[in-house]
N, C-alpha and C positions, 0 to 999 in steps of 0.2 A: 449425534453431532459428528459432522467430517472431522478428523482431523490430518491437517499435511503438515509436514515438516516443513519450514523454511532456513537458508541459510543463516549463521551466527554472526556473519556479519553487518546483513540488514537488519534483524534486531539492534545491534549496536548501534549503528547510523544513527535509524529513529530513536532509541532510548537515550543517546548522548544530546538530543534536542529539547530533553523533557527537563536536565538537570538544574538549568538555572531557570526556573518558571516557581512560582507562589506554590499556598498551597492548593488553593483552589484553582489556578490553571493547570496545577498536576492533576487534578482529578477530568476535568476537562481535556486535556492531554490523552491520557490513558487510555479513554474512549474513543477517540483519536486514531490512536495508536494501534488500540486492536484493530477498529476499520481499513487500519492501511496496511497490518498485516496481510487481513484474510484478503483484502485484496490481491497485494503479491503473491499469497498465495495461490489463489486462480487463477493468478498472468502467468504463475508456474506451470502449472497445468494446462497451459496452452486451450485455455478458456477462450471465444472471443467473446466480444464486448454483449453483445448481446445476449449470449450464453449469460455468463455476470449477472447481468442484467434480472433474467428470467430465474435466475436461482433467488436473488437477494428482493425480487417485488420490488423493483425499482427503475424508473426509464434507463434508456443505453445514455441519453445526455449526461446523466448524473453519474456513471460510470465514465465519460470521458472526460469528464469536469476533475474525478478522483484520479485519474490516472495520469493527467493533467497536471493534478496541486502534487503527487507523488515523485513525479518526474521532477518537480520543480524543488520539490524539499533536499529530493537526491543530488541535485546541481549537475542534474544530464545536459548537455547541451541540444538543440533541435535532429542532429543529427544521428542524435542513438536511441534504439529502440528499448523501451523500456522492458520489454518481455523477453530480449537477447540480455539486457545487463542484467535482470534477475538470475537468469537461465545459468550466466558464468559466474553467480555466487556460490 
């Protein structure tokens, strides 16, 4: 299994979304959660989408759809790229 380091403070972000949720949306969550890591993880690595895509067996839509809902969770506005905000964490 790859593993990459990501920065400590987009783990926080995301973890600090999980805190007020049941217990079974935390578990739901979680899963979540790793998905949107290993994603930033790859937008690390200056992956593109399709790239993404071809590693995880899954269309490039459903990779723009997550990168998408990720940007959205992060409260980026339309104007910044979300693999330059990773990139300065």
């Amino acid at each position: 299994m790859l593993k990459i380091k990501i920065g400590k403070s987009l783990k926080v972000i995301l973890l600090m979304s999980i805190m007020t949720l049941t217990k079974s949306s935390k578990r739901f969550m979680l899963i979540s959660l790793k998905k949107k890591i290993r994603l930033a993880a790859f937008l690390r690595m200056n992956l593109t989408t399709k790239e993404i895509a071809a590693t995880l067996n899954v269309l490039p839509d459903s990779i723009l759809k997550s990168k998408y809902r990720l940007k959205k969770k992060l409260n980026l506005d339309k104007n910044t790229y979300l693999t330059t905000f990773l990139n300065t964490l």
